[in-house]
N, C-alpha and C positions, 0 to 999 in steps of 0.2 A: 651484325651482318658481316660475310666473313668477305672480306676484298682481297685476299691474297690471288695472285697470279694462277696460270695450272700448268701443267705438262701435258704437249700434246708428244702422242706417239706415232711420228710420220714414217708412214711407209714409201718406201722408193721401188723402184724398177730392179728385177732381174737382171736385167740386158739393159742391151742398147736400144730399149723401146721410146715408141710416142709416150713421154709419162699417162697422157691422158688415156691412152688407147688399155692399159690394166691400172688405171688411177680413179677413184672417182675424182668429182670434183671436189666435194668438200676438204681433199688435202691443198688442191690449190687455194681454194680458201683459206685454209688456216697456215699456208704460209705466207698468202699475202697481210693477212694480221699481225706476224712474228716479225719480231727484230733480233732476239736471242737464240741462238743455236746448240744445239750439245752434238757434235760429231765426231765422226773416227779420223775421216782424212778431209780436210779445210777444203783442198781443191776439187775434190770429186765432190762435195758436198755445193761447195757454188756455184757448181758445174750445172748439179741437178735445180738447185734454185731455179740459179738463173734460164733455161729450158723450160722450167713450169711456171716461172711468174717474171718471164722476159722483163717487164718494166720496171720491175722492184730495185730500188738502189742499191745496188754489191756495198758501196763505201759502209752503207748504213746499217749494215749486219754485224752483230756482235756473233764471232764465230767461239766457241771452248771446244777444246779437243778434249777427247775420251780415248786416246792412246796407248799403247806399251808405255809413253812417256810421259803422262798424263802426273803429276804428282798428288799423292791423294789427300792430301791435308788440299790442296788446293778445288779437288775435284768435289769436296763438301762442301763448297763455298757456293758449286754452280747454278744454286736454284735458291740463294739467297734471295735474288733479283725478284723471286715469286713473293717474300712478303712486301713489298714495296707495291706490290698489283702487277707486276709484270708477269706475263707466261710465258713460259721455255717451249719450245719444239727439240726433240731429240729424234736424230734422223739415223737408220739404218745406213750399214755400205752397202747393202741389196736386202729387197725385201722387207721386213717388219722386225721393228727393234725389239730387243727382249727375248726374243727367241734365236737360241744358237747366238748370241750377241751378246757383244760388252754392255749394252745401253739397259738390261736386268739391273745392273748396280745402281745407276740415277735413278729407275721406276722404287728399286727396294729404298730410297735415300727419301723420295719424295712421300712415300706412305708413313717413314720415319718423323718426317717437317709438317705433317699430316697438310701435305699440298695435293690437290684432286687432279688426279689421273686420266687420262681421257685418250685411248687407243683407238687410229682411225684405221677402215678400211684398207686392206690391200693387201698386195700376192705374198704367201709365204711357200717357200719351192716345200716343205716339208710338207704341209696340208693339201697343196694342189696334187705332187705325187700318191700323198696317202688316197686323194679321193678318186685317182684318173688311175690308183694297182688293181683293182677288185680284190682287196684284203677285206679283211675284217676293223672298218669303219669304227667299231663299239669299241676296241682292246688294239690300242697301239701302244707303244711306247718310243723315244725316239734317245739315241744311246749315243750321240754326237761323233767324238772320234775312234774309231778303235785304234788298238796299238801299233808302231809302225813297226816292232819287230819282228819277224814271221813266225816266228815259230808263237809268238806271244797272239798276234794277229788270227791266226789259224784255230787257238783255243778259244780265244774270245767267239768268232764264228760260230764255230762248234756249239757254246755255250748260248747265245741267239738261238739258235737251229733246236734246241731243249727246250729253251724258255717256251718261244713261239708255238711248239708240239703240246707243252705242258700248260698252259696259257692261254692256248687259241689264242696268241700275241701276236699281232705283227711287229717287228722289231723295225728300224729305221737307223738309218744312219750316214756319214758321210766320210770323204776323203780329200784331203788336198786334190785339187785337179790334176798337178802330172803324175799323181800315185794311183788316175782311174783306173788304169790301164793293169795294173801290177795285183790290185785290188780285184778284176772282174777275175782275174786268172785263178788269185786264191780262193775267192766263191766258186768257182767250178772245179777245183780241185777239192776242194774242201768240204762243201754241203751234199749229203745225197743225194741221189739220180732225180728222186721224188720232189725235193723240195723247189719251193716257187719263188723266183729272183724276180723284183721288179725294178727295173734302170730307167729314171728320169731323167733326164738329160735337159740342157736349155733350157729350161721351164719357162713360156710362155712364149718367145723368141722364134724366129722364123725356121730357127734349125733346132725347134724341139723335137724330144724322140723319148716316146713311152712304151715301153711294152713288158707285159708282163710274164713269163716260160717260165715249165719245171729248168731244172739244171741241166739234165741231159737233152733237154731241147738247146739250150744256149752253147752245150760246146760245139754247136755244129753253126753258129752265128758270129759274124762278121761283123764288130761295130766302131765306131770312132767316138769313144769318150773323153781322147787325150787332153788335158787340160782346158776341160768344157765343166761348169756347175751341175754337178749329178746327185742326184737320192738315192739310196740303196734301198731296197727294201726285203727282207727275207720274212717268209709265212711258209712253215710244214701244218701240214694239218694233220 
């Protein structure tokens, strides 16, 4: 019988929500089970803890960071703790780890140490956008950052704007929050009159904003993305 420990894959909050209010509960379960942590940032990580499982002893958390400073001879070490029986929780800094996320590397580490896997429930801004554009649901793909140099920015675009025509693809993608703004300009300079932008903004948050217009509908739109959590979404058909 195998007794080693697992990995849970917790999801966290967008925003600054009620966790429970886009959380099931079974993530508060399963943190109230955990003592080991895999995170990005210690303090926004006990932050969320402690807000979903108020009683839980902070001293008694064994926290590891998954950092730019993270050393990686040590970060193989992080799920040792699983064959001794213990189980890791690996927490997102928003949303659902693994995806758009450092925490792929622990999930690829733990199929390696062959330790069972276990992804819970909860909001990821990439599949809430995809399912609330009216794109094409069956054929996404999501293409993380494009380049920040314009001229480099602008062909990449371009080349989404192909794929998606040639593909029936919807393409997906994001941007640093204060480059939303600099980002919505080059989509409407840049994609045909025809093609269809969709801007997810806040996702789930009281100041969420979805909508989905051809291009030449949007340069006639007024909106405030400035350094707010946004999806892109581009579909030519």
């Amino acid at each position: 019988m195998d007794n080693k420990g697992v990995l849970y894959l917790i999801p966290t909050t967008l925003g600054d929500n009620e966790p429970l209010e886009v959380l099931p509960y079974s993530v508060k379960t399963a943190i109230e089970n955990l003592t080991y942590f895999i995170v990005e940032n210690e303090k926004t990580a006990r932050r969320f803890i402690k807000r979903i499982t108020p009683k839980k002893s902070q001293p008694s958390l064994q926290i590891l960071k998954l950092d730019k400073y993270a050393e990686e001879l040590e970060v193989r070490k992080y799920l040792d703790v699983c064959e001794t029986g213990v189980s890791v929780g690996l927490l997102s800094e928003a949303g659902v780890p693994g995806i758009a996320d450092p925490g792929a590397e622990i999930v690829k580490m733990a199929h390696e140490k062959g330790v069972r896997v276990i992804p819970l429930v909860g909001p990821s801004s990439i599949l809430l956008a995809m399912m609330a554009s009216g794109f094409n649901g069956q054929n996404f793909a999501f293409n993380g950052y494009l380049p920040i140099d314009t001229s480099e920015r602008k062909k990449a675009i371009k080349q989404l704007e192909r794929l998606s025509k040639e593909k029936d693809q919807s393409q997906i993608f994001i941007e640093t929050p204060y480059r939303n703004e600099k980002m919505f300009t080059d989509l409407k300079s840049t994609l045909t009159p025809t093609a269809k932008l969709c801007i997810a903004c806040d996702i789930t948050l009281p100041t969420e904003f979805i909508r989905t217009l051809m291009i030449q509908d949007w340069k006639h739109q007024k909106i405030d993305i400035h350094k707010k959590p946004t999806i892109f979404i581009i579909h030519k058909e």
